[in-house]
Z-matrix of the N, CA and C atoms (Angstrom, degrees):
N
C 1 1.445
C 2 1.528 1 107.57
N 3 1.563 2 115.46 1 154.84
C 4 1.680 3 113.79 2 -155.33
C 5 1.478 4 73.55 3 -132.73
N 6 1.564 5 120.83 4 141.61
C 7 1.202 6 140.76 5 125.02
C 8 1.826 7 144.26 6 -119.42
N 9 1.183 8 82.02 7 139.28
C 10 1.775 9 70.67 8 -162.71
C 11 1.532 10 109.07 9 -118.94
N 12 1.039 11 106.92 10 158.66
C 13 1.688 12 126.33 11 -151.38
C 14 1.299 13 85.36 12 -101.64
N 15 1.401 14 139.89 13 107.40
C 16 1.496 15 145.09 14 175.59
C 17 1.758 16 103.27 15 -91.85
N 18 1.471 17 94.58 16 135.71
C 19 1.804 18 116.08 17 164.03
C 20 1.241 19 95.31 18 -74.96
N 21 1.142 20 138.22 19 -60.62
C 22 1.449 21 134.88 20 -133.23
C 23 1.301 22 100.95 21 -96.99
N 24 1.582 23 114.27 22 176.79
C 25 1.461 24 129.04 23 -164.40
C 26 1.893 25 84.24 24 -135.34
N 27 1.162 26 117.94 25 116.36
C 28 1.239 27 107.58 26 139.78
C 29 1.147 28 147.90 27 -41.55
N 30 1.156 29 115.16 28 -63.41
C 31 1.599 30 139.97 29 -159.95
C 32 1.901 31 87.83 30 -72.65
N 33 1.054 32 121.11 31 -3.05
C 34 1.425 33 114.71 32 172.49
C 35 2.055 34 112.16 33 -89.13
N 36 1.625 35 105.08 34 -48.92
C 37 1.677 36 97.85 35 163.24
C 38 1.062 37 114.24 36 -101.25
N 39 1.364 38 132.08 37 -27.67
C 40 1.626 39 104.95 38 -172.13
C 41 1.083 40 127.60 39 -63.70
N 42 1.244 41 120.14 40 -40.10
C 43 2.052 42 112.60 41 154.30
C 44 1.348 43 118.78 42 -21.46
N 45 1.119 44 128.02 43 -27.09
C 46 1.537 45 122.47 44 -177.41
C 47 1.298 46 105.76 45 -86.69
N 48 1.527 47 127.27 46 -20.27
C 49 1.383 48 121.43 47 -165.77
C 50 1.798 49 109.37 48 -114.12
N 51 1.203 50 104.02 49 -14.43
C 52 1.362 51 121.95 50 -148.74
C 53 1.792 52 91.12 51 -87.85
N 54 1.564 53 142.57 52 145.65
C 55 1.292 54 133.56 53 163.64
C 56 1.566 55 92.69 54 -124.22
N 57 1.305 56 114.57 55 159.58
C 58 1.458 57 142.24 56 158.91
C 59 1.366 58 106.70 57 -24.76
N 60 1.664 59 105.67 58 -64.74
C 61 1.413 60 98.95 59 -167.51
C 62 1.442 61 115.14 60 -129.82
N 63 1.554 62 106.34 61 63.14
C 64 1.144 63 143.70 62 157.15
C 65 1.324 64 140.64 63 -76.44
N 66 1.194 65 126.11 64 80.47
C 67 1.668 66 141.71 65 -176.10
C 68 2.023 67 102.55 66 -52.84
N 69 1.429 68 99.81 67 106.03
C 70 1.839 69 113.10 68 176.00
C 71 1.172 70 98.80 69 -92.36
N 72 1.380 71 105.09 70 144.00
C 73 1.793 72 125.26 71 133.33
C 74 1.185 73 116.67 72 -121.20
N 75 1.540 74 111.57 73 117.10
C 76 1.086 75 122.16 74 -169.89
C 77 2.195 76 103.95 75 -95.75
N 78 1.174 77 118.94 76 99.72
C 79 1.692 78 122.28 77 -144.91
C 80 1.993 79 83.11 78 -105.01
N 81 1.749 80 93.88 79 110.09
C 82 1.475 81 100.27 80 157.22
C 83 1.304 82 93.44 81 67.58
N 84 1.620 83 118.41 82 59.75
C 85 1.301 84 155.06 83 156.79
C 86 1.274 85 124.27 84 -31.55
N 87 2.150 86 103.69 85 -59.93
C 88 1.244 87 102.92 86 -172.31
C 89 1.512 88 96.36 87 83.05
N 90 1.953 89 96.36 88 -161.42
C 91 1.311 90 116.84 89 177.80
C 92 1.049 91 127.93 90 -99.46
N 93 1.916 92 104.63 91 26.99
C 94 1.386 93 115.79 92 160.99
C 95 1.817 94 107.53 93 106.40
N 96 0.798 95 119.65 94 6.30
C 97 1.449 96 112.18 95 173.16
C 98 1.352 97 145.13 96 -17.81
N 99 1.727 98 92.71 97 -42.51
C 100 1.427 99 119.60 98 -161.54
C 101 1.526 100 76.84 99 -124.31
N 102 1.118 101 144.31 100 -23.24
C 103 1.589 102 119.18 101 -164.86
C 104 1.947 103 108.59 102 -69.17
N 105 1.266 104 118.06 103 -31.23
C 106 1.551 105 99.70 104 -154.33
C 107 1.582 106 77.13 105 -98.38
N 108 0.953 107 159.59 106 -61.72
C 109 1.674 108 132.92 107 155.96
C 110 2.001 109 120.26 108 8.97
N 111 1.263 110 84.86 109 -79.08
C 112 1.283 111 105.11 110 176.35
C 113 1.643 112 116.87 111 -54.23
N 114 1.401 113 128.90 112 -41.15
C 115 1.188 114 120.30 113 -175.81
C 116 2.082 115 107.58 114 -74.81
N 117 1.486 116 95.25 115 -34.64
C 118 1.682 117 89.26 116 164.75
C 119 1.966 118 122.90 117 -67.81
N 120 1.099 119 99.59 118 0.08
C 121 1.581 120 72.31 119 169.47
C 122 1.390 121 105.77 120 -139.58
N 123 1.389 122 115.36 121 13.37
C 124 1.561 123 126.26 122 -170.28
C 125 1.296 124 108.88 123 -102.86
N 126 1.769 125 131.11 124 141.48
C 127 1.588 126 120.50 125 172.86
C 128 1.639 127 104.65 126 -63.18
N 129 1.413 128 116.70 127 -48.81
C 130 1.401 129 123.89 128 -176.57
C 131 1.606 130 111.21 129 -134.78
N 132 1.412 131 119.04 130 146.11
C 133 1.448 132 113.94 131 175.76
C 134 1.319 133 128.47 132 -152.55
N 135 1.472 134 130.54 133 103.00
C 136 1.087 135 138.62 134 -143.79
C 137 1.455 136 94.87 135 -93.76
N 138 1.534 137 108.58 136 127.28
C 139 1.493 138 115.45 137 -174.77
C 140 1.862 139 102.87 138 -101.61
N 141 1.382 140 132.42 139 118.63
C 142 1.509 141 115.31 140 -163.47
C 143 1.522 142 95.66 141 -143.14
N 144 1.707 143 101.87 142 130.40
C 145 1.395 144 92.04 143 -169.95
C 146 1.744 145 81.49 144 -156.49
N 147 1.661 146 126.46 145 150.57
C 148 1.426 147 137.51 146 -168.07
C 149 1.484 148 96.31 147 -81.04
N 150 1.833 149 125.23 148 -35.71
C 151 1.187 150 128.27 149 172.21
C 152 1.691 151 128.09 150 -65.27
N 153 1.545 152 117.90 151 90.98
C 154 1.601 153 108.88 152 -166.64
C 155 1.425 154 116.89 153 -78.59
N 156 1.617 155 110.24 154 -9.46
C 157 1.490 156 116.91 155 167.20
C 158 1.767 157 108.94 156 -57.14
N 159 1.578 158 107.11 157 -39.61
C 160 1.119 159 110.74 158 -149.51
C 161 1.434 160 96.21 159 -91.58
N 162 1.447 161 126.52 160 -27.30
C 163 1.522 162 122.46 161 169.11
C 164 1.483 163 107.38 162 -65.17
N 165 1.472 164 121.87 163 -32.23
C 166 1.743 165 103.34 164 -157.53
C 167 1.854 166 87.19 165 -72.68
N 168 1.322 167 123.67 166 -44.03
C 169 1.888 168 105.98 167 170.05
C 170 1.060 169 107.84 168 -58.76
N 171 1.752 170 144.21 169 -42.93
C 172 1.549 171 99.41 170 170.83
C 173 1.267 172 122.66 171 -72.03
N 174 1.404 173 141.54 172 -16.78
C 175 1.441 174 128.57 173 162.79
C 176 1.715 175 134.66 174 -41.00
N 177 1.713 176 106.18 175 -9.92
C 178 1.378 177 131.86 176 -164.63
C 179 1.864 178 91.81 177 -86.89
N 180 1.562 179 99.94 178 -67.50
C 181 1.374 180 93.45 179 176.69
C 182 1.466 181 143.07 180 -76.26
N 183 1.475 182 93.58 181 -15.06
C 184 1.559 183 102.65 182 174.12
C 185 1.394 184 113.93 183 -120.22
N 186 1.519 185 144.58 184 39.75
C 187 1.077 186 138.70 185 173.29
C 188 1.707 187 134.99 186 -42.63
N 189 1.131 188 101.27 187 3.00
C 190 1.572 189 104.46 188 158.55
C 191 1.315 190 104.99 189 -105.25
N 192 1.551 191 139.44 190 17.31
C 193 1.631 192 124.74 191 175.59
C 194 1.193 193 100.09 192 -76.73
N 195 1.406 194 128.45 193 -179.24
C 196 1.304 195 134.25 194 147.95
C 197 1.737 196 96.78 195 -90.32
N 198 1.413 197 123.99 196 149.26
C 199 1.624 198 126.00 197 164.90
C 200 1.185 199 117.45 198 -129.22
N 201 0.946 200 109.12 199 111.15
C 202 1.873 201 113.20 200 171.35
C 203 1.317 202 121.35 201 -96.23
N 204 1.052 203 115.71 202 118.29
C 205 1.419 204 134.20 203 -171.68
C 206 2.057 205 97.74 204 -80.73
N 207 1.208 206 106.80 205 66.47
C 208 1.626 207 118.92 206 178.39
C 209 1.494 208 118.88 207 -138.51
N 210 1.548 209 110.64 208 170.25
C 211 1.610 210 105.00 209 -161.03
C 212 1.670 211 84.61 210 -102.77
N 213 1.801 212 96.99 211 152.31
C 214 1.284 213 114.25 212 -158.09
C 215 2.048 214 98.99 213 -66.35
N 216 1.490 215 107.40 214 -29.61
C 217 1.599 216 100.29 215 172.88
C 218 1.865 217 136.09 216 -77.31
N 219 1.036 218 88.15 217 0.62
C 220 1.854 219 109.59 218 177.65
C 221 1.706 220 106.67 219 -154.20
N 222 1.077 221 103.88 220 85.22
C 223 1.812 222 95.72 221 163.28
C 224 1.565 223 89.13 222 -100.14
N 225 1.712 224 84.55 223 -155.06
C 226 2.004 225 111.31 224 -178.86
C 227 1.281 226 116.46 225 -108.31
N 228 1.811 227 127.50 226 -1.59
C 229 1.001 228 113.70 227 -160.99
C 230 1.884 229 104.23 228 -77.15
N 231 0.927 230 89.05 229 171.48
C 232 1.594 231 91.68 230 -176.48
C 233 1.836 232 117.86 231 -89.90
N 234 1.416 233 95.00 232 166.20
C 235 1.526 234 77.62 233 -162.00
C 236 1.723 235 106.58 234 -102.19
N 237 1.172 236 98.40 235 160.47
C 238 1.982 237 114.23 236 -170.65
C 239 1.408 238 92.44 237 62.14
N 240 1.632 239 113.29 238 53.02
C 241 1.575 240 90.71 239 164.15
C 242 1.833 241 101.11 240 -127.84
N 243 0.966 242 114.28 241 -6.65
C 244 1.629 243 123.25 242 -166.28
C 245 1.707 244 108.82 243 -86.16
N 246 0.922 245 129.72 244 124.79
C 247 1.675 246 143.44 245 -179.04
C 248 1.484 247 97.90 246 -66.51
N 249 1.349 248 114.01 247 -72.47
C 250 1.298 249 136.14 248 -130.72
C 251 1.974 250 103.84 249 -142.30
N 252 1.479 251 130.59 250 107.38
C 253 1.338 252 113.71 251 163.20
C 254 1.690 253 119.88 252 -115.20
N 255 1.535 254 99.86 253 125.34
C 256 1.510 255 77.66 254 171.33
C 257 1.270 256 130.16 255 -109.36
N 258 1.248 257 111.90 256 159.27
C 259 1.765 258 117.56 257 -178.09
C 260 1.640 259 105.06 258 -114.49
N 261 1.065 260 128.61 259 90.63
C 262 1.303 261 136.77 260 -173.36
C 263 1.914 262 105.15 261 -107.74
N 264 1.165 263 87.32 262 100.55
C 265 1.538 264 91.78 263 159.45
C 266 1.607 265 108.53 264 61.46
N 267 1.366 266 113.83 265 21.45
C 268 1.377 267 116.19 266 -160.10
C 269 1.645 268 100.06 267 -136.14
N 270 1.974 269 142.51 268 -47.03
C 271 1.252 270 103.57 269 -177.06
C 272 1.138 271 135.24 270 -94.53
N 273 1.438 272 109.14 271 47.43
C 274 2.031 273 108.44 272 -173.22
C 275 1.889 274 76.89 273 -103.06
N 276 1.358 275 130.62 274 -13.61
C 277 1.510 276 110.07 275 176.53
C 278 1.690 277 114.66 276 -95.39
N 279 1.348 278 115.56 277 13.19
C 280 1.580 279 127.42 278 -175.02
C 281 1.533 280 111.58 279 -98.50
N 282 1.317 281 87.14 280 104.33
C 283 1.689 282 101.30 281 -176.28
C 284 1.912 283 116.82 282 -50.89
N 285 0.943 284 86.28 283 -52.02
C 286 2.208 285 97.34 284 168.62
C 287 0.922 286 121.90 285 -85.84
N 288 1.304 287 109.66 286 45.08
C 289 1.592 288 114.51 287 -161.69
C 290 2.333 289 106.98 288 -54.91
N 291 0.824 290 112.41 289 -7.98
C 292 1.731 291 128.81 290 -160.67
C 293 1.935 292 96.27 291 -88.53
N 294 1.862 293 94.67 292 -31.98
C 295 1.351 294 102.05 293 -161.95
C 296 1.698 295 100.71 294 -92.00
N 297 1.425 296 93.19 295 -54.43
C 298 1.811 297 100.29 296 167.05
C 299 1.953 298 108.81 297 -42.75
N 300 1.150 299 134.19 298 -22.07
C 301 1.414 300 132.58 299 -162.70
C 302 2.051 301 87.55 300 -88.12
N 303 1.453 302 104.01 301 -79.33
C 304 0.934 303 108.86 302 159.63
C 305 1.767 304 144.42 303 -17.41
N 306 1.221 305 97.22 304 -50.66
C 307 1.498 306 104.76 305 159.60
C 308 1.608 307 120.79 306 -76.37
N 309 1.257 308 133.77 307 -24.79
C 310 1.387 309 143.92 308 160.26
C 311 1.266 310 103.98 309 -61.46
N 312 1.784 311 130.60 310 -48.37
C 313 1.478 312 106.18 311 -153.16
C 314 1.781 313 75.63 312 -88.60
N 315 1.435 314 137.91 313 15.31
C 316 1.574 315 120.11 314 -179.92
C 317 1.748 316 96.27 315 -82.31
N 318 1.261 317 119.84 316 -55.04
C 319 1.349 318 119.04 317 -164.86
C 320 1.424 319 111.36 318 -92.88
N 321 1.536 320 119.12 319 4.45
C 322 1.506 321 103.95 320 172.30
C 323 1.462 322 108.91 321 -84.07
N 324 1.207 323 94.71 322 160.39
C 325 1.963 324 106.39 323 178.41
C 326 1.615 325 103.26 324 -78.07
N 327 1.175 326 126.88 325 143.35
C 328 1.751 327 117.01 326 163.64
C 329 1.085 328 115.45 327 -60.10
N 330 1.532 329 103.80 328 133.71
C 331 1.379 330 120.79 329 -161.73
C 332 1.725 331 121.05 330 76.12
N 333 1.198 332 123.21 331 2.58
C 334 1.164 333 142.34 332 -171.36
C 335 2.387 334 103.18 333 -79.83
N 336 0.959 335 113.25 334 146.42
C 337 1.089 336 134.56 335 -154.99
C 338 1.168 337 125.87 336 -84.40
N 339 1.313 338 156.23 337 119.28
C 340 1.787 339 150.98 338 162.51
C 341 1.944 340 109.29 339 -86.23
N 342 0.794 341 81.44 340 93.81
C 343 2.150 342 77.13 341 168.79
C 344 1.437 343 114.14 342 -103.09
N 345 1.704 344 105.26 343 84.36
C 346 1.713 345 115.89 344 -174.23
C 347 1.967 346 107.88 345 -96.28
N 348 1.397 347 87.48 346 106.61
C 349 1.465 348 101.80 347 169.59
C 350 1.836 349 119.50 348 -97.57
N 351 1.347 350 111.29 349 108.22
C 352 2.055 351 93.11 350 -173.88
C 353 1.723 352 97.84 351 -163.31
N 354 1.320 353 128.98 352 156.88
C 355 0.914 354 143.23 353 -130.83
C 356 1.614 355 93.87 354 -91.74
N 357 1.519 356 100.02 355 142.52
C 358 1.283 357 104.61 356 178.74
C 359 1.711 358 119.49 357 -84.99
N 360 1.318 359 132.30 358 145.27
C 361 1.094 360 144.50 359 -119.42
C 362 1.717 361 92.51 360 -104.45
N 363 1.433 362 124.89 361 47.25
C 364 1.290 363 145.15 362 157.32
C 365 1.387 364 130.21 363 -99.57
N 366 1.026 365 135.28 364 -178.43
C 367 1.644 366 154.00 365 164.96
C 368 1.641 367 84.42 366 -92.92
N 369 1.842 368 117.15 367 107.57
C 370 1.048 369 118.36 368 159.57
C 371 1.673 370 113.77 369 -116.32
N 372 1.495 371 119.03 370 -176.29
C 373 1.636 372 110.46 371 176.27
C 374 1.600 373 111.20 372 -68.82
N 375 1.371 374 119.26 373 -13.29
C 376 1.227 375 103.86 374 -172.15
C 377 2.063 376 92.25 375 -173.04
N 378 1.113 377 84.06 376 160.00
C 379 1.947 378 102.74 377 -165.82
C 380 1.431 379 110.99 378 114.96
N 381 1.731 380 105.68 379 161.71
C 382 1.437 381 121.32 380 160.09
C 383 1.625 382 109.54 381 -5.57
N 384 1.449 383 117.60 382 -175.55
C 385 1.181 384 135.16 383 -153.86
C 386 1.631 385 86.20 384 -114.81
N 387 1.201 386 136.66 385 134.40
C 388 1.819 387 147.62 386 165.66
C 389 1.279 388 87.44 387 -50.98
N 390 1.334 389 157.20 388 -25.77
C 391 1.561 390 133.02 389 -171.58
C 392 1.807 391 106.53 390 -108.45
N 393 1.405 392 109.52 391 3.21
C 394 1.551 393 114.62 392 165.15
C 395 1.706 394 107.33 393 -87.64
N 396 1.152 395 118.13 394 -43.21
C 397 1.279 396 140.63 395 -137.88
C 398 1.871 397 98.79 396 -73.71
N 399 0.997 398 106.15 397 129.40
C 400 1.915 399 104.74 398 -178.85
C 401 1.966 400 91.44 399 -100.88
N 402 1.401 401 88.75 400 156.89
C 403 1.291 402 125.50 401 152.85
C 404 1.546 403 126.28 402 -80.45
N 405 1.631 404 112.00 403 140.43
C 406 1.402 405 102.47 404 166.26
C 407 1.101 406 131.91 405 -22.49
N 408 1.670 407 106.39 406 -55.75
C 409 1.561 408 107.49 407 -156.35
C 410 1.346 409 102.90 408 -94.52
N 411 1.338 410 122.61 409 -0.88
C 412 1.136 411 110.35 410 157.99
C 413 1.793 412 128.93 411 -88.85
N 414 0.922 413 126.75 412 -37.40
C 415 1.759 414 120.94 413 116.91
C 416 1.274 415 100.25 414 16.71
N 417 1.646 416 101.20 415 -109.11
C 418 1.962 417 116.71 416 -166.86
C 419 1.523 418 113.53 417 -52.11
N 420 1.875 419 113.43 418 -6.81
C 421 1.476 420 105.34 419 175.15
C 422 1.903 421 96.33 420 -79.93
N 423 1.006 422 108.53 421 -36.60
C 424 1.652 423 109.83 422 -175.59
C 425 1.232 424 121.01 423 -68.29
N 426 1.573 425 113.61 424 -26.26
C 427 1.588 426 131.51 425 -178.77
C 428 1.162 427 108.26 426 -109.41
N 429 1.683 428 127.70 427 41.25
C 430 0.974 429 123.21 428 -175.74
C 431 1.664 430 132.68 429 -66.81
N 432 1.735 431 102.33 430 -15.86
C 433 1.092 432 119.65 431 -163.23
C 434 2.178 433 97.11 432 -92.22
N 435 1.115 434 110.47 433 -1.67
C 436 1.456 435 113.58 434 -156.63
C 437 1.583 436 101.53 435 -121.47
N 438 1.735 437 98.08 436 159.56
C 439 1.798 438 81.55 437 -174.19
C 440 1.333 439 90.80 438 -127.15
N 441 1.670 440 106.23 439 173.14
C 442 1.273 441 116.64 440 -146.84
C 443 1.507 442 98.46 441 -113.05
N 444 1.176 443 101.84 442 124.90
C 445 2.087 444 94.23 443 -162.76
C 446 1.925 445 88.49 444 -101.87
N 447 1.460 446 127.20 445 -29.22
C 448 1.453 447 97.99 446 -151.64
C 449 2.011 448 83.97 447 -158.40
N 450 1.183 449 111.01 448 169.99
C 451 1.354 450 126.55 449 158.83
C 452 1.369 451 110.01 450 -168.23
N 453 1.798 452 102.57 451 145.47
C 454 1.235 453 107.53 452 -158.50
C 455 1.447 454 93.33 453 -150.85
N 456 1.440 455 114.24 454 171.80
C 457 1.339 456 129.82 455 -173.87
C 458 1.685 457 116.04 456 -92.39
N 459 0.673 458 118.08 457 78.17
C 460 1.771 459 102.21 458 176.64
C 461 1.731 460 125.68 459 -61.67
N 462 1.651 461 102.75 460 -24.80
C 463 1.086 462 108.50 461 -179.39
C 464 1.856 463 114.53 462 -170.69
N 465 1.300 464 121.58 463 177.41
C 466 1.221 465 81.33 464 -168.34
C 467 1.722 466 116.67 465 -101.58
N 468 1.147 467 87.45 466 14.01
C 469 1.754 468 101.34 467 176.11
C 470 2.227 469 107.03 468 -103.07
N 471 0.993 470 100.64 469 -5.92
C 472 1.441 471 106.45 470 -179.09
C 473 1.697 472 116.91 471 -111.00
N 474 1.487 473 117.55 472 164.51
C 475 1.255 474 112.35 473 157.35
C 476 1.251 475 119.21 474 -146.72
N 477 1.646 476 118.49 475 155.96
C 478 0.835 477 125.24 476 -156.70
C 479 1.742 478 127.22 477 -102.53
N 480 1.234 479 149.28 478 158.79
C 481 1.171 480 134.91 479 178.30
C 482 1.635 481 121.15 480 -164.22
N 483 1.056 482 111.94 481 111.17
C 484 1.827 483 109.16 482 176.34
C 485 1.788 484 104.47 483 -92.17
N 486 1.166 485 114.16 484 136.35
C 487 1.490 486 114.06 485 170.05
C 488 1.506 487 96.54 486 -137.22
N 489 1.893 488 109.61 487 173.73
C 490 1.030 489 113.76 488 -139.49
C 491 1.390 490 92.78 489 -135.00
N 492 1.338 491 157.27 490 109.69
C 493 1.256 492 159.64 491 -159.59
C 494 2.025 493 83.22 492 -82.11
């Protein structure tokens, strides 16, 4: 089981991206970080992470998510049904990373959303290891098919990115 010591505050950007009646996937969850965030401004929000130790603690804080205990490159959700997915701090540890891309543009809606938050590719006080850690543009090499509407700061050891299926 992976836990990670977050810089950032959600509840400070995702309000800007997040709508009322907005269908989440929250991809490689963890123990929920982003889920009880996410269930306040989301209609529905599927919390999905391969670790089920690490979902039954996010089930504590977000008990209205749905959680699927599935790997971030093949879940069940259905496809063109997802608004919004986020990848927070979660795919520089996704082994298929080609398959995880793939499975996002399966269940996003057209025009439907990526909100990738993950550590910038330095020696910081705290996160992953500098030789796990991706770069932007390596990101947009994986999202090649998607466009890049915005980037933003979450913190000052992180970076931020909305893309656009």
């Amino acid at each position: 089981m992976r836990f990670v010591i977050h810089a950032e505050n959600p509840e400070e950007f995702l309000p800007r991206y997040i709508s009322p009646n907005d269908i989440v996937a929250d991809l490689g969850c963890g123990p929920g970080y982003y889920c009880k965030i996410l269930c306040k401004l989301a209609k529905k929000v599927y919390c999905i992470d391969k670790d089920c130790i690490a979902l039954s603690l996010a089930k504590e804080s977000a008990p209205s998510a749905t959680f699927l205990c599935e790997s971030a490159e093949q879940t069940s959700l259905e496809s063109d049904n997802v608004d919004i997915v986020i990848l927070a701090n979660s795919f520089h540890d996704m082994d298929k990373k080609e398959d995880v891309v793939k499975e996002i543009e399966r269940v996003l809606k057209a025009g439907g959303r990526v909100i990738i938050v993950d550590w910038k590719k330095e020696q910081t006080p705290m996160g992953p290891p500098v030789w796990k850690r991706m770069t932007e543009e390596e990101y947009l090499q994986f999202f090649k098919g998607f466009t890049l509407l915005e980037k933003f700061t979450p913190s000052p050891y992180q970076y931020g990115m909305v893309l656009k299926k």
